[in-house]
N, C-alpha and C positions, 0 to 999 in steps of 0.2 A: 473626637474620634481617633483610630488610632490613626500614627502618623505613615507606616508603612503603603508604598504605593506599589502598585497591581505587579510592577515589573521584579521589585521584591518579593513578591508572596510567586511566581512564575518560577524566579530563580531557585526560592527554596524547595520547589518542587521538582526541581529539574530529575532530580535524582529517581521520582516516583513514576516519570514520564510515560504516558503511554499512549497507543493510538488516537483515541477516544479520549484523554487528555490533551494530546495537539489539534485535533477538530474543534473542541470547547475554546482550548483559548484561541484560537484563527477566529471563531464566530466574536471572544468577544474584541479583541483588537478590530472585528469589523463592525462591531456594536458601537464601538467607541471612534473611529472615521467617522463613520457615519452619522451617527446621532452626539457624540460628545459635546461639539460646540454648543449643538443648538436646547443639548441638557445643562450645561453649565450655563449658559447666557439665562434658562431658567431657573435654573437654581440662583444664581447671583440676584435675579431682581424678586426671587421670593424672600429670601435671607436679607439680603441687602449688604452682604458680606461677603467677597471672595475665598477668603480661605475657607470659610463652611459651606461653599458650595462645591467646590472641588472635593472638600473631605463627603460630601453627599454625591455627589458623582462617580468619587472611587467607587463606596459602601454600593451604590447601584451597579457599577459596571463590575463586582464583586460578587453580589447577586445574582447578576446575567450569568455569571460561572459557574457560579454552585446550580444555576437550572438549565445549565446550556443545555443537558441532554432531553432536557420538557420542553424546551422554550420554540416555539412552533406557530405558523401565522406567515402571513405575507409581512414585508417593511412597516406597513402603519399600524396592523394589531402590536408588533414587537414595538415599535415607538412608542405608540399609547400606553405599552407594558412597563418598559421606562419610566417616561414622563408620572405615570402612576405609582411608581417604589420609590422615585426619585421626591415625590411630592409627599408622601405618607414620613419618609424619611425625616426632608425639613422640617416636617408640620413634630414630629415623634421629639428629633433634636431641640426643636422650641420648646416643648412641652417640663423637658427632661432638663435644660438649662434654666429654667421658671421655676418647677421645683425645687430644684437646687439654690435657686436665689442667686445666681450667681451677677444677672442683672438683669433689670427693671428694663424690658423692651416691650413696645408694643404687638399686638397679635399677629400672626402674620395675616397676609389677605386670606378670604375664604374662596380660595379657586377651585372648580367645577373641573374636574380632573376628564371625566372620560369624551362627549362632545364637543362641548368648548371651546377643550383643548387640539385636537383634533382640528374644529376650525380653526381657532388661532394658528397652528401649524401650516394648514393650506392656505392660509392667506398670506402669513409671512414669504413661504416658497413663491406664494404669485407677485407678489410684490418683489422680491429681490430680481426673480424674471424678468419681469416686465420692467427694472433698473436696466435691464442688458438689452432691450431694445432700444432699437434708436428714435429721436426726442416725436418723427412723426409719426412711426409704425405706433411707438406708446401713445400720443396723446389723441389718435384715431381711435384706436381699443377703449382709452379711459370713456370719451365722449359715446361710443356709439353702445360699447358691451354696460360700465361700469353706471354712468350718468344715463344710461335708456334715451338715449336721445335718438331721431331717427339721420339716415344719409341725410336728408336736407336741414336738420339742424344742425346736425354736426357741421357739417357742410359753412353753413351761415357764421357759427361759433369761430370755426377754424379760420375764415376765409378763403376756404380754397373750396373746387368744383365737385358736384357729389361725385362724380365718377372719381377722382382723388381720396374720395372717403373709402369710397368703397375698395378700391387697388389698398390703397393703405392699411386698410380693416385685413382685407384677404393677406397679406403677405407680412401683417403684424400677426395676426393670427397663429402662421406659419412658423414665425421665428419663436413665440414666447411658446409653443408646442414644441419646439424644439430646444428651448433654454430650460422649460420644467424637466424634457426629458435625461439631459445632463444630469440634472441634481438627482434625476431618480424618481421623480414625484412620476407615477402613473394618474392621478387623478381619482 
């Protein structure tokens, strides 16, 4: 892919600049805060290659530009919009390196781009959360929400008194509600 990155193809346009051109690229440098890491971390383990994930990454956050003025939706239709050109992209780049013979790799995975994905995305956000709580507000939450277990198993599991499950449930609750909020995840 070519080697030119986004802040190069910005520069060259500086000259052509206009309103509705500094709107486009604000949205997509906010495309790319936001969603970049957790596009390149998939792209890297689709590819299994960093430097073709990032050149899939550019071409996406590229994309995002040339539709910035279509591109419309709450944060997770625009992710799924991503993670979807971002994925069509590898899968096109594999195809296009195979024909060429350039070399002999295996296929990549067959990932389910649009639900799946989408799951995967909210469980990794609740999972990194629920890393930011602390070991007993999380290990209340895993036991009573994750494992279905009720206050008095939990309770029994943990060692400690239901009413402790429950305090701990309530104000674990509260903090990974407020750790998803951070990251932006409404739910």
């Amino acid at each position: 892919m070519n080697q030119m990155r986004f802040s190069d193809v910005s520069r060259a346009m500086a000259p052509r600049k206009s309103r509705q051109v500094d709107d486009e690229e604000e949205l997509v440098r906010a495309l790319q805060a936001e969603h970049g890491p957790a596009l390149l971390g998939y792209v890297t383990r689709l590819t299994r290659d960093s430097q073709r994930a990032e050149d899939v990454v550019q071409e996406t956050l590229l994309r995002a530009w040339r539709r910035a003025g279509s591109l419309e939706g709450d944060a997770s239709s625009l992710r799924s919009w991503l993670f979807a050109v971002a994925h069509n992209l590898a899968i096109d780049e594999h195809r296009a390196r195979a024909a060429r013979r350039e070399e002999a790799e295996p296929e990549l995975p067959d990932v389910a781009v649009a639900g799946q994905l989408d799951r995967a995305l909210e469980v990794a956000q609740i999972t990194e959360a629920l890393r930011s709580l602390s070991g007993d507000h999380r290990e209340a939450l895993v036991e009573t929400y994750f494992r279905g277990r009720s206050v008095a198993e939990a309770a029994a599991v943990l060692g400690v008194p239901p009413g402790t499950v429950k305090s701990r449930t309530y104000y674990g609750l509260r903090a990974l509600r407020a750790a998803l909020e951070e990251r932006g995840w409404g739910g």
